[in-house]
C-alpha positions in Angstrom: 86.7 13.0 -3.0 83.8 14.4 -4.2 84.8 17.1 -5.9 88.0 15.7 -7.7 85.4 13.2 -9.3 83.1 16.2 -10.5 86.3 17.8 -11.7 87.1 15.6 -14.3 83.9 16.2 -16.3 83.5 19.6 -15.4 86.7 20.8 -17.0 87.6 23.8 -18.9 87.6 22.0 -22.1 84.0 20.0 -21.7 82.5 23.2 -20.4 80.4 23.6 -23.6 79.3 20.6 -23.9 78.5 19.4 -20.3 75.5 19.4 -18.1 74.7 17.6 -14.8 72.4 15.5 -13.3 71.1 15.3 -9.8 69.3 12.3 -8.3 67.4 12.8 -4.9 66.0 10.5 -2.5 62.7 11.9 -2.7 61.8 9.0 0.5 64.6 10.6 2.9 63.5 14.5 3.1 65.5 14.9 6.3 68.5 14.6 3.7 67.4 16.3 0.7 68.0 19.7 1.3 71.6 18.5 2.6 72.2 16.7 -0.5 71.2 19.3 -2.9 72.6 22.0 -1.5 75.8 20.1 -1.2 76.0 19.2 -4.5 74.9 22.6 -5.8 78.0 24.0 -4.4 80.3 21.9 -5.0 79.7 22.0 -9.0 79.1 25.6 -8.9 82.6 25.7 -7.9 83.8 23.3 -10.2 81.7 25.2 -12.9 83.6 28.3 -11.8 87.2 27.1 -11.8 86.4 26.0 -15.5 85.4 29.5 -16.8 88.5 30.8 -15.0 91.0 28.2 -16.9 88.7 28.0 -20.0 89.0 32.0 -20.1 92.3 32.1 -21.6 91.5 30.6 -24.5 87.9 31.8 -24.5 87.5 35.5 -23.1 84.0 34.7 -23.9 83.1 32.1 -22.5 81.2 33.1 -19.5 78.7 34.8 -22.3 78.7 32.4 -24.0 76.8 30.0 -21.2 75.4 32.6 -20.0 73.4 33.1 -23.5 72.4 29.3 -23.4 71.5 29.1 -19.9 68.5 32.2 -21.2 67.4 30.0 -24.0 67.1 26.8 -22.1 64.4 28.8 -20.2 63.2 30.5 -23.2 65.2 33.9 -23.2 66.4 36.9 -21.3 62.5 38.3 -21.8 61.4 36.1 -19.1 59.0 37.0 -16.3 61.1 35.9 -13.0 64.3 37.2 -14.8 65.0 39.4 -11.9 64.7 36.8 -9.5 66.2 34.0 -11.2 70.1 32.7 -10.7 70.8 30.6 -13.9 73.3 27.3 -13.3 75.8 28.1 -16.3 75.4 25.0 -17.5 72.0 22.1 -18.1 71.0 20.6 -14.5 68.7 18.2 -14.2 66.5 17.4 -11.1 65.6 13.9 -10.5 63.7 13.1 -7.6 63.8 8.8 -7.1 61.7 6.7 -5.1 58.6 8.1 -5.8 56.9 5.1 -5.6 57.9 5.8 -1.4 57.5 9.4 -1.9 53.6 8.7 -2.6 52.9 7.2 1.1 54.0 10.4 3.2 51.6 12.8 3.9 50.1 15.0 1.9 50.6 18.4 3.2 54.6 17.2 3.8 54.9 16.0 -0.6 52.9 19.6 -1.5 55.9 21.0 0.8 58.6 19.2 -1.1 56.8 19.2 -4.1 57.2 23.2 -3.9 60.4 23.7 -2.5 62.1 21.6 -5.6 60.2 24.0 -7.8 61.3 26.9 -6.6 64.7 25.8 -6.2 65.1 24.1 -10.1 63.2 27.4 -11.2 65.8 29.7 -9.6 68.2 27.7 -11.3 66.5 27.2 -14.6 66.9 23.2 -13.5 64.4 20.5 -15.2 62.8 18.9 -12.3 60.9 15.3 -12.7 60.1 12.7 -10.8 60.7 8.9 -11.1 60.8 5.6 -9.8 61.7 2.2 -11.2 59.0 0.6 -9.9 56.8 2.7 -12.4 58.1 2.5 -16.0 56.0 5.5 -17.4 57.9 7.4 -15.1 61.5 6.0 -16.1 60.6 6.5 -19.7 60.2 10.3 -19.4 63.6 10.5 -17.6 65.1 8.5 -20.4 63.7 10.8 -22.8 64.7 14.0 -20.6 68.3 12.8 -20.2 68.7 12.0 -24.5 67.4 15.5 -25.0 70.2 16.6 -23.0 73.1 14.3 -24.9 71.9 14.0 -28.2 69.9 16.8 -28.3 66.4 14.7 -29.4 62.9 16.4 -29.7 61.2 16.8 -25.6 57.8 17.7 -25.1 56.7 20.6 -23.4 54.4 18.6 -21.2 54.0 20.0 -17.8 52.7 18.3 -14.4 52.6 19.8 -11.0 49.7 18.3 -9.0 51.8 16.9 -6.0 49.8 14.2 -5.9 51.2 13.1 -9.4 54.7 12.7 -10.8 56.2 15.5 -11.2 56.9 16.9 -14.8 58.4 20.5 -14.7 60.4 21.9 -18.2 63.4 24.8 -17.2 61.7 28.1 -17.5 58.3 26.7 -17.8 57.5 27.5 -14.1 56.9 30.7 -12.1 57.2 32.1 -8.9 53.9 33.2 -9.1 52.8 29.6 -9.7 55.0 28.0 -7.0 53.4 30.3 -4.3 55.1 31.2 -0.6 57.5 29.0 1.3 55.3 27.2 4.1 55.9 29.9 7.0 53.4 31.6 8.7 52.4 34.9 7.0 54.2 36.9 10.5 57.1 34.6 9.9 57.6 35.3 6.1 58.9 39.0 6.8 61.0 38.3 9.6 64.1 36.3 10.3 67.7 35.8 9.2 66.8 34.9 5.2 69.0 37.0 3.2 67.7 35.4 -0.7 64.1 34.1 -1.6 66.2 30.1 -1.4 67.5 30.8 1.9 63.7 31.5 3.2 63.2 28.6 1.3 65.5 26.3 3.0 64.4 27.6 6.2 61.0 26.9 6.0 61.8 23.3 4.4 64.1 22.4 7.1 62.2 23.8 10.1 59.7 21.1 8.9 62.1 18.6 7.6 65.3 19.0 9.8 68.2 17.8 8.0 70.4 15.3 9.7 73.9 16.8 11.6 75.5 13.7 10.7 78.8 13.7 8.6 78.3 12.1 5.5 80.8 11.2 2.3 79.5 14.6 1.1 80.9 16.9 4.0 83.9 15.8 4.8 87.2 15.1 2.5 87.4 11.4 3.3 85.0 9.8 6.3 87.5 6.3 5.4 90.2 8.2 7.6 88.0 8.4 10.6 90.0 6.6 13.2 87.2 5.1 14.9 86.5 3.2 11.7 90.0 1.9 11.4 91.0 -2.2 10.1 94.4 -2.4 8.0 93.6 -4.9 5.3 90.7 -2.4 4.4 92.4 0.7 5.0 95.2 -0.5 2.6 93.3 -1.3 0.0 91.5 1.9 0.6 94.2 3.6 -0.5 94.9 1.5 -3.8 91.9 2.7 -5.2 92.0 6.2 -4.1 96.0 5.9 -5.8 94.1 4.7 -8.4 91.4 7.3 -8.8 94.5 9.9 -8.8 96.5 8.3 -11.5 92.9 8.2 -13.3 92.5 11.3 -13.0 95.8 13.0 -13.9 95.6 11.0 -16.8 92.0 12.3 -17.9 93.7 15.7 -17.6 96.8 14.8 -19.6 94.4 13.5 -22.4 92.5 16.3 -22.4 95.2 18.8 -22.7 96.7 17.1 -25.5 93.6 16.9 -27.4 93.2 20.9 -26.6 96.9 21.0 -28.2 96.3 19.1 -31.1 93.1 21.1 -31.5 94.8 24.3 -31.3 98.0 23.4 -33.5 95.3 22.1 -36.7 93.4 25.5 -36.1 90.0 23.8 -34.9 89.9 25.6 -31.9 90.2 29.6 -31.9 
């Protein structure tokens, strides 16, 4: 279910024009990893089935975000280049709850605090923090998110005390600045990690293990689970889900048309 919802803005005709947002429960870290990783792949696949379709209209097109992923983090020139695996479209960070976040302990928030940066900075992600319990915070998330749509003026301001909000601009962080995963210094050069992220998400989740639960995100639909079975609920289960499909197929119909039109007045080439 997930990813037929990300699918119908992540299309081959939005693809220029579409960036994503992800909102984590900065209070649950025993999730977080989970969640973003989850979500990470399944857009990067969307992301990919989009070039693919978008391709034959648009040989280019790969380039083409390719080019504005570099100058999101101010161009091909910079220092982590080599390290660096650029989302092919805008991602955004969000961490909620911080107001929750701020009573766990402090070595275990400079340990999240870190991991999120290295991870948006091997994306080229903006990573901020927020809560709606502290409005300064919600204000610089408003203003992050109309950059993003409407392309108004963001400052370059940059916070990353983890005892403080978190304020991090794509491409205005560095490896060198972020520091080593929390592993012992015999630990770092051993194990199974075959990329910098999956040391990463070792060392997070040796300290934060992530719950083995299934959740809406890992499996296709958790509704169909027959231990969780009552007919009146089921049935109108599958209305909506009907419904979604319909919605869906018709977003796509739309959207092809208006590709059609586009192409038949010569707006498109």
């Amino acid at each position: 279910m997930l990813s037929k919802l990300i699918e119908i803005p992540i299309n081959h005709i939005s693809i220029l024009n579409t960036g994503l947002v992800i909102v984590l429960d900065l209070s649950a870290p025993n999730e977080l990893w989970f969640t973003l990783d989850t979500l990470l792949e399944v857009a990067q696949k969307c992301i990919q089935t989009a070039i693919q379709e978008a391709q034959h209209t648009d040989p280019q097109i790969k380039d083409k975000l390719q080019a504005a992923a570099w100058l999101r983090v101010g161009g091909e020139d910079h220092m982590d280049k080599d390290l660096m695996d650029l989302f092919l479209i805008p991602l955004i960070i969000l961490g909620s709850k911080y107001d929750l976040f701020q009573s766990l302990d402090s070595e275990k928030r400079k340990t999240i605090c870190k991991t999120l940066r290295f991870v948006a900075h091997t994306y080229g992600a903006t990573l901020q923090f927020l809560s709606i319990k502290q409005e300064a915070t919600l204000n610089k998330s408003r203003s992050l998110i109309s950059h993003i749509i409407f392309g108004t003026a963001l400052g370059k301001a940059m916070q990353v005390d983890h005892n403080k909000p978190l304020i991090v601009p794509a491409g205005l962080d560095s490896f060198q600045q972020i520091g080593n995963p929390p592993l012992e210094e015999e630990k770092l050069g051993r194990g199974r990690a075959r990329t910098p992220i999956e040391l990463w998400k070792n060392a997070f989740t040796e300290i934060f293990p992530q719950e083995s639960v299934k959740t809406p995100a890992t499996v296709d639909d958790p509704a169909k689970d027959p231990q969780y079975a009552e007919l009146a609920i089921d049935q109108l289960r599958l209305q909506k889900d009907q419904e979604l499909e319909r919605y869906r197929k018709l977003c796509e119909r739309k959207m092809k048309e208006a590709q059609n039109k586009a192409l038949q007045e010569g707006l498109v080439f």
